[in-house]
KESE-418898 format. One line per 10 residues: number of its first residue (from 1); their letters; for each residue x, y, z of C-alpha. Coordinates in Angstrom, 2 decimals, padded with zeros to 5 digits. Layout:
NUM> A> X Y Z ~ ...
***
This chain:
1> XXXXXXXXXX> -128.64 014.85 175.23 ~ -129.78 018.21 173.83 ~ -132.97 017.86 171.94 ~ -133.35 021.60 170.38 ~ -133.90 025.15 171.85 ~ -135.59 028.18 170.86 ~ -135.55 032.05 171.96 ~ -136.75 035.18 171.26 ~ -136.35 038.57 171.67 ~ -132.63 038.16 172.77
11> XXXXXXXXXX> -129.62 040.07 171.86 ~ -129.36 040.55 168.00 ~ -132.41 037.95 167.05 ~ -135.98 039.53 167.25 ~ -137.80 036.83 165.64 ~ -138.03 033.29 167.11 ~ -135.17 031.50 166.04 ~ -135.05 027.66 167.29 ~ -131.58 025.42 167.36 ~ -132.79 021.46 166.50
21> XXXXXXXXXX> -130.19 018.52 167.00 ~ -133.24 016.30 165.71 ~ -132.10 014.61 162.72 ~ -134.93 013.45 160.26 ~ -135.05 009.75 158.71 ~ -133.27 011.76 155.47 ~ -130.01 012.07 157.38 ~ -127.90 009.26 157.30 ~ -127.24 006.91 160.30 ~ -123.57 006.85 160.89
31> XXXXXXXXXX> -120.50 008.19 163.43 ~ -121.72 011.32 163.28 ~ -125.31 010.63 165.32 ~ -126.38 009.00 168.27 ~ -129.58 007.35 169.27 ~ -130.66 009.62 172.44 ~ -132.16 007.65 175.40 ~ -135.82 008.42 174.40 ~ -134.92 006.71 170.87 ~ -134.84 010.12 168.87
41> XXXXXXXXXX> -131.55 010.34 166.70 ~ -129.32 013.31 167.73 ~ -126.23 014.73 166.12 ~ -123.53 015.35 168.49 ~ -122.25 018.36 166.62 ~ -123.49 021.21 165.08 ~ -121.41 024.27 163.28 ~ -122.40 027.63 162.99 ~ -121.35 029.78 160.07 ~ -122.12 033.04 159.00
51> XXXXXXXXXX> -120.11 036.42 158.19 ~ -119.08 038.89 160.64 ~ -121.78 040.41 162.76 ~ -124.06 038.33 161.89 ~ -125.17 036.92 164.91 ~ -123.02 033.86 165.14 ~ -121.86 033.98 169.03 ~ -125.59 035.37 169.80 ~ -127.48 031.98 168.62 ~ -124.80 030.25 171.32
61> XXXXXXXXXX> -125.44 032.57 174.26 ~ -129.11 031.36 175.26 ~ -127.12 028.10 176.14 ~ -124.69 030.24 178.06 ~ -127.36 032.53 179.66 ~ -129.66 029.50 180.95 ~ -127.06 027.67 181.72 ~ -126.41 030.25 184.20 ~ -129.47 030.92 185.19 ~ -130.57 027.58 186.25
71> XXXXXXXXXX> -127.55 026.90 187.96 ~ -126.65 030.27 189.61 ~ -129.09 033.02 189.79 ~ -129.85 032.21 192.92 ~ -126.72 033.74 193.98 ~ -127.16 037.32 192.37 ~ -127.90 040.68 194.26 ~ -131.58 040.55 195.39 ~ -132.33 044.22 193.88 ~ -129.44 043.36 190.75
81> XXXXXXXXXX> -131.41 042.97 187.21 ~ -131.30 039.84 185.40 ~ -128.24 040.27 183.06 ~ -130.25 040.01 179.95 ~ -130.36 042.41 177.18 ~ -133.41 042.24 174.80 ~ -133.14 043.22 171.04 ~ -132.37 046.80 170.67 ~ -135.32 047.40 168.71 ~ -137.93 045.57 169.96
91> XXXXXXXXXX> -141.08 046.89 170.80 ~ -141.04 045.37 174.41 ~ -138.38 043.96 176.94 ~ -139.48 040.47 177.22 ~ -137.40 037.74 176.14 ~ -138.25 034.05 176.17 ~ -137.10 030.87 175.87 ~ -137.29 026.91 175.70 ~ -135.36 023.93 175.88 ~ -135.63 020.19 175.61
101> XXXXXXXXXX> -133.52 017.45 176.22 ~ -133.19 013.82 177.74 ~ -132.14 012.32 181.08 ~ -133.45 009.25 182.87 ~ -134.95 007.80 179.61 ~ -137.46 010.76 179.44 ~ -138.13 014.06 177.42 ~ -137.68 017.48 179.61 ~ -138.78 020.86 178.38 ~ -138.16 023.82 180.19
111> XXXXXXXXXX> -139.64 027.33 179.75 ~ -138.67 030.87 180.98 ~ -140.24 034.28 180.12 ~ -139.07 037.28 181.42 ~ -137.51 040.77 181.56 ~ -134.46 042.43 182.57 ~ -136.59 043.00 185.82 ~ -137.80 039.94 186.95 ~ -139.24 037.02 185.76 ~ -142.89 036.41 184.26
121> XXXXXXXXXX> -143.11 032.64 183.92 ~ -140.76 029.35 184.64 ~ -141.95 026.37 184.00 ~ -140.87 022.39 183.75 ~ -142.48 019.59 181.90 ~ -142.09 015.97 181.41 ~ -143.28 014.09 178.62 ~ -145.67 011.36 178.98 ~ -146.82 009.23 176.43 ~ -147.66 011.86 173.25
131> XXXXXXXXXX> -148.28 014.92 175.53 ~ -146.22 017.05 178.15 ~ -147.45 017.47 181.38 ~ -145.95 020.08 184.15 ~ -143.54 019.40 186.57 ~ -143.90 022.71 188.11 ~ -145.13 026.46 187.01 ~ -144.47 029.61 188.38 ~ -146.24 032.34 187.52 ~ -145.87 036.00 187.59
141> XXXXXXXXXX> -149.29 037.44 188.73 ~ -149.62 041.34 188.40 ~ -152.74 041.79 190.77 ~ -151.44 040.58 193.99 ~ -147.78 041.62 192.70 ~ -146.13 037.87 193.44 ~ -145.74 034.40 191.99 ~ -148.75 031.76 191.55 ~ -146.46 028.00 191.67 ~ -148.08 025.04 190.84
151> XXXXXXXXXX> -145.89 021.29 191.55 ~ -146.55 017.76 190.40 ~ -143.62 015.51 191.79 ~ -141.13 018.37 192.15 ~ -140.87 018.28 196.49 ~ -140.34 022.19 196.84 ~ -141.62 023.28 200.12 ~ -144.08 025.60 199.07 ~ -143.65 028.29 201.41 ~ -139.31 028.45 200.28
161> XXXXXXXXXX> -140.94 028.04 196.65 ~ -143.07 031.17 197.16 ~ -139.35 033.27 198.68 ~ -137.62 032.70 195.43 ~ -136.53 035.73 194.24 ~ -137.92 037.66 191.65 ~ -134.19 037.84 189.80 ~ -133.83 034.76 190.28 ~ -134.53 030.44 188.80 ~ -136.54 027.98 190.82
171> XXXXXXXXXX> -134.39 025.10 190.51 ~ -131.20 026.86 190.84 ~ -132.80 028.17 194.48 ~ -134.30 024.89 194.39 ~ -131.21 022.78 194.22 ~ -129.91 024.51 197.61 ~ -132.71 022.92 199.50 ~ -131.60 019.58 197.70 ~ -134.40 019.16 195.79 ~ -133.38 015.69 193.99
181> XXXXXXXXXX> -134.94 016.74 190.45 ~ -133.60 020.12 190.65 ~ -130.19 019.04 191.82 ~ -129.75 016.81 189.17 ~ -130.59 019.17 186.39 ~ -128.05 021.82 187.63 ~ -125.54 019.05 187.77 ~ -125.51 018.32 184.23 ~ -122.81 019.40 182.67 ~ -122.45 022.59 180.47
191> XXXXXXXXXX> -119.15 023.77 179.31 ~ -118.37 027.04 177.35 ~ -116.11 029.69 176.56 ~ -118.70 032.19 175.80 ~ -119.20 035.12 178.33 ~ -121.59 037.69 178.88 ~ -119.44 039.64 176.35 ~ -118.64 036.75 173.55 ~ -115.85 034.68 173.93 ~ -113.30 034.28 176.54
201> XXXXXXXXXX> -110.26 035.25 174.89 ~ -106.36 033.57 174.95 ~ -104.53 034.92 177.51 ~ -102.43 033.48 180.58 ~ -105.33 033.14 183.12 ~ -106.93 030.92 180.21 ~ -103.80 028.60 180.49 ~ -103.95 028.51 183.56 ~ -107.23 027.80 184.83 ~ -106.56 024.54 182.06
211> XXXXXXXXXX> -103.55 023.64 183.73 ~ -105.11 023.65 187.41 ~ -107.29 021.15 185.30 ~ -104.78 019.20 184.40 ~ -102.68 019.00 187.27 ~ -105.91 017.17 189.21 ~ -107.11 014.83 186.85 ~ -103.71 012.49 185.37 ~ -105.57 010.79 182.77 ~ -106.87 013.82 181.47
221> XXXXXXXXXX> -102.91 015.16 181.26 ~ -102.10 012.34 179.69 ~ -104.93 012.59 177.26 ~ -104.00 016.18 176.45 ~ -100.29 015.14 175.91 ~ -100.92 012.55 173.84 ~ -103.22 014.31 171.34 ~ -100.97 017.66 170.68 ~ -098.32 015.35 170.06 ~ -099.87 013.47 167.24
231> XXXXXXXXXX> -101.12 016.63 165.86 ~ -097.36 017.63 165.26 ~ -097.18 020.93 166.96 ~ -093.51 019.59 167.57 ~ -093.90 018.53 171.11 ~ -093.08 015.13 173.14 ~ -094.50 015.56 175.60 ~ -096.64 018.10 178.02 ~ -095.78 018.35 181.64 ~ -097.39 019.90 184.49
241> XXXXXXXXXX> -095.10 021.10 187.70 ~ -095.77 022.56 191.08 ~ -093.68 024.82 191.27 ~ -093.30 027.05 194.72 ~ -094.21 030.61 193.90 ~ -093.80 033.42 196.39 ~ -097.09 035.71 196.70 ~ -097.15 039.80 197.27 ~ -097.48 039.18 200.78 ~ -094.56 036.84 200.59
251> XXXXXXXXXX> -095.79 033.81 201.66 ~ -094.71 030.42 198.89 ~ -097.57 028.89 197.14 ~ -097.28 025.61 195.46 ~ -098.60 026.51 191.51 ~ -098.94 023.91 188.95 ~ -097.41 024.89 185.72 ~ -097.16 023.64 182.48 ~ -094.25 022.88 180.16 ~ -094.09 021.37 176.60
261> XXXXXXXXXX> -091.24 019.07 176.25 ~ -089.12 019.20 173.15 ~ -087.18 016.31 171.63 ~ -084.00 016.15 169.33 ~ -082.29 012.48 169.63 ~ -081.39 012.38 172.99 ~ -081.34 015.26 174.22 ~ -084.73 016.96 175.53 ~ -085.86 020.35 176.48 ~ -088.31 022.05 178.43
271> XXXXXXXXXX> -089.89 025.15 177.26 ~ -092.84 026.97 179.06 ~ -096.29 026.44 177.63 ~ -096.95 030.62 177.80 ~ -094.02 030.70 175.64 ~ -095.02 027.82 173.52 ~ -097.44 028.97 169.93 ~ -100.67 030.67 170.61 ~ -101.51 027.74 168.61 ~ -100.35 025.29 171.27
281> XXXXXXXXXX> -101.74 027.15 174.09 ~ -104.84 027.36 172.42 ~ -105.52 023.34 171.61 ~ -104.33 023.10 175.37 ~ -107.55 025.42 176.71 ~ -109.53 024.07 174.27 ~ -109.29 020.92 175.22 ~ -109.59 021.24 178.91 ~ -113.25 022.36 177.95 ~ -113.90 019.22 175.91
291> XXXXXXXXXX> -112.39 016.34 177.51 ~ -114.50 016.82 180.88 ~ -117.86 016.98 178.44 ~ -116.55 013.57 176.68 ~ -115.31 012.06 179.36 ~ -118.59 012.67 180.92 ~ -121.14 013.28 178.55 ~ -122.26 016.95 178.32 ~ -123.06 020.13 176.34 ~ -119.91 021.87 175.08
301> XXXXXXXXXX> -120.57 025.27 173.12 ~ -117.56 026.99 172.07 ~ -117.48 030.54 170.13 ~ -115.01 030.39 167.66 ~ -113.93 026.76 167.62 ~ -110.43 026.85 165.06 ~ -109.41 030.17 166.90 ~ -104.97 030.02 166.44 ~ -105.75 027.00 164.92 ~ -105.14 025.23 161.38
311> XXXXXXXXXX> -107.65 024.47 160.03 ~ -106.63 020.94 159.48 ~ -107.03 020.36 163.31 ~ -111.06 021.10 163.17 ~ -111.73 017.33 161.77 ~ -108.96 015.62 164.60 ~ -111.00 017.60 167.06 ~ -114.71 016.59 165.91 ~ -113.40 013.60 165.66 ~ -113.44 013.37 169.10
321> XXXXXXXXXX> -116.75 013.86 169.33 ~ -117.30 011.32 166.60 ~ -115.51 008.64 167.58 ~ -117.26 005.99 170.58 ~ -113.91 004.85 171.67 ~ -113.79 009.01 172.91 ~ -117.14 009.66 173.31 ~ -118.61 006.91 175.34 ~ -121.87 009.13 176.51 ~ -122.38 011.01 173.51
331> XXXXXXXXXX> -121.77 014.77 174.57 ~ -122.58 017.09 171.96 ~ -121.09 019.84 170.73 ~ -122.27 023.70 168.96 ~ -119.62 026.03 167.52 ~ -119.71 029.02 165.99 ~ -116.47 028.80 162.94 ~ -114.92 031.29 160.08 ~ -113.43 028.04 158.37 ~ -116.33 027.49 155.99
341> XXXXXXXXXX> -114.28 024.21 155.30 ~ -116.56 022.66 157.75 ~ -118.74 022.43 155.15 ~ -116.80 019.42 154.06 ~ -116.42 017.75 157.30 ~ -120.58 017.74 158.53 ~ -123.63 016.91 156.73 ~ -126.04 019.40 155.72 ~ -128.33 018.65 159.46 ~ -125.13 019.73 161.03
351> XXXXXXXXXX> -124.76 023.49 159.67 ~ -126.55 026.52 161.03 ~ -126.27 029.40 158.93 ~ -126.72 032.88 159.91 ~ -127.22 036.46 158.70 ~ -128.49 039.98 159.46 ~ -131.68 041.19 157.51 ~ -131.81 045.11 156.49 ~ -133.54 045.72 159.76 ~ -130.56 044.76 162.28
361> XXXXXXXXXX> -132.03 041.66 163.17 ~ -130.30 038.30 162.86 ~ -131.96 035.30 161.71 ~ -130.86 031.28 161.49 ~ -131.86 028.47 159.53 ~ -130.56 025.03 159.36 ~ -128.92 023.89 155.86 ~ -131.33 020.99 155.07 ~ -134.15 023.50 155.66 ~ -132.56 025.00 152.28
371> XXXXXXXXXX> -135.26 023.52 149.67 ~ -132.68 021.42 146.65 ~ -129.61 020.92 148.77 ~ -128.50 017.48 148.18 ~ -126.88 015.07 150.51 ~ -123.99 014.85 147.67 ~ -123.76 019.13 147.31 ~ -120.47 020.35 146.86 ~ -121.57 022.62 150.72 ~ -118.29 024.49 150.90
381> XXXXXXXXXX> -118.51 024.82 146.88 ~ -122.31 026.04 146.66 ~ -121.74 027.98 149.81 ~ -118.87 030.38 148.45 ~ -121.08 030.73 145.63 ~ -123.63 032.33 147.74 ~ -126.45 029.56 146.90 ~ -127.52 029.08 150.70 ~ -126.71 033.10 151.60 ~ -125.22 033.79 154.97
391> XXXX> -122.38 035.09 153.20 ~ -119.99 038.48 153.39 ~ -121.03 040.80 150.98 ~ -117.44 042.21 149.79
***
């Protein structure tokens, strides 16, 4: 499970902001939590709210960017930059970050510093007993115009370790030589709709790529089915066909596709999901990101969480999250959301708030930092009244 994670000098946020799912002994001990492996209590969701502009979908992306880094740099251009854009106003081009988290009953923290050009330092660590010792380091080192890589139980051959590109991560390049601790950290499982641009917006390769999902994994289908159905969107049933499709050079292709089945009496029709509600289509993408990460356990981060939705579907959603019947391995889950009825639905650990200060730069804070917010606030009340900030000026 996710621990926390901090950055700086990234995107719209100057100023070290850091992301905690550490819940203190204030917060109480219910659905909403889960005791991580190390015996620290973790919520599994967190909400993000804040107005326009404000940096919402830029306090997700460090999950997005190192989740891509760690996994797939190593396949970039060797002379391509790092696709990393500090804050516009910043007085130098380095950007950093950190990240802890569980796995194999112990605490991991990982550590990158660098610049659009290359990177300056990457580093693991393990903890052991109250302290955190290195895994491995690597070191940018300006007089001899290379790395300096120091290993304790990592098993990189050090002459590959020294190759690794300058653009690119050490245990992503270290994974392809099938490192074991390396491979298992890229393996974990990250899910996202957030891009290098923001999010990944509706549209029919969306639906698609879910129903490809869909069409391989039945119970999954039949998961999907079953929940837009109870969430009355006025379907029976969803169905997924492979159908034969010609191709411009005219040869047939066998494409699943997906239909949502309609009920009156007896009589039933079939209607094609891209025809169906953006609503519809939108729970149906949505949930092909989610129900790998639960099914799994995971990391989901999702920009824009009630996007064509009602807002009475956020709580059957986090619900699934919630619930240990549907979230056996306690994935987690960050979301940025305009429906500040969240407030309602979370507890005060589970609500970032963020805003834009007069000199462009965004900064976060979580709700319980807020000195006098009670557990029994009014949120969504007190909120709209501006008592915690983070709120449109209109």
């Amino acid at each position: 499970m996710l621990h926390s994670y901090s950055f700086k000098n990234f995107l719209s946020f100057k100023d070290e902001v850091e992301v905690s799912f550490r819940l203190t002994k204030h917060a109480p001990e219910n659905h909403l939590s889960a005791e991580c492996e190390t015996g620290q209590r973790l919520t599994k969701a967190i909400a993000v709210i804040g107005p326009n502009g404000s940096g919402k979908t830029n306090l997700l992306k460090p999950l997005a960017f190192l989740g891509w880094f760690a996994r797939y740099s190593f396949q970039s251009d060797p002379k391509a930059k790092i696709p990393l854009d500090p804050h516009f106003f910043s007085e130098n081009s380095i950007s950093e970050f950190s990240v802890e988290f569980d796995g194999d009953g112990k605490l991991w923290r990982y550590e990158l510093m660098l610049t659009p050009e290359r990177v300056l330092s990457e580093s693991l660590h393990v903890k052991t007993s109250h302290l955190f010792s290195y895994v491995f380091v690597r070191e940018w080192m300006n007089d001899r115009q290379g790395y300096r890589i120091k290993q304790q139980n990592f098993h990189f051959n050090p002459r590959e370790a020294e190759k690794v590109r300058e653009n690119a991560s050490l245990i992503s390049t270290a994974a392809q030589y099938q490192v074991p601790l390396a491979s298992k950290f890229v393996s974990m499982r990250l899910i996202t709709n957030v891009g290098p641009v923001g999010r990944m917006h509706l549209d029919q390769n969306e639906v698609m790529t879910a129903t490809r999902y869909f069409s391989e994994n039945e119970s999954a289908r039949e998961r999907v089915s079953s929940l837009l159905c109870a969430w009355d969107l006025g379907l029976s049933d969803v169905r997924v066909k492979i159908i034969d499709v010609q191709n411009e050079k005219g040869e047939v292709q066998k494409v699943p596709v997906p239909f949502g089945v309609h009920r009156h009496g007896e009589r039933e029709a079939e209607l094609l999901l891209l025809h169906e509600s953006s609503g519809t289509q939108s729970a149906f993408v949505l949930l092909s990101r989610l129900l790998p990460v639960l099914a799994s356990g995971g990391l989901a981060v999702i920009d824009e969480f009630e996007a064509d939705l009602h807002p009475h579907m956020l709580m059957p959603i986090l619900d699934l999250f919630f619930s240990p019947e549907t979230n056996p391995h306690n994935a987690q889950i960050i979301f940025t959301s305009h429906s500040v009825e969240v407030l309602n639905l979370l507890h005060k650990s589970q609500i970032m708030l963020v805003q834009k200060d007069e000199t462009c730069s965004s900064e976060a804070w979580r709700l319980d930092s807020v000195q006098g917010v009670r557990n029994d606030d009014n949120l969504y009340a007190k909120y709209m009244a501006g008592a915690y900030g983070a709120i449109p000026n209109v």
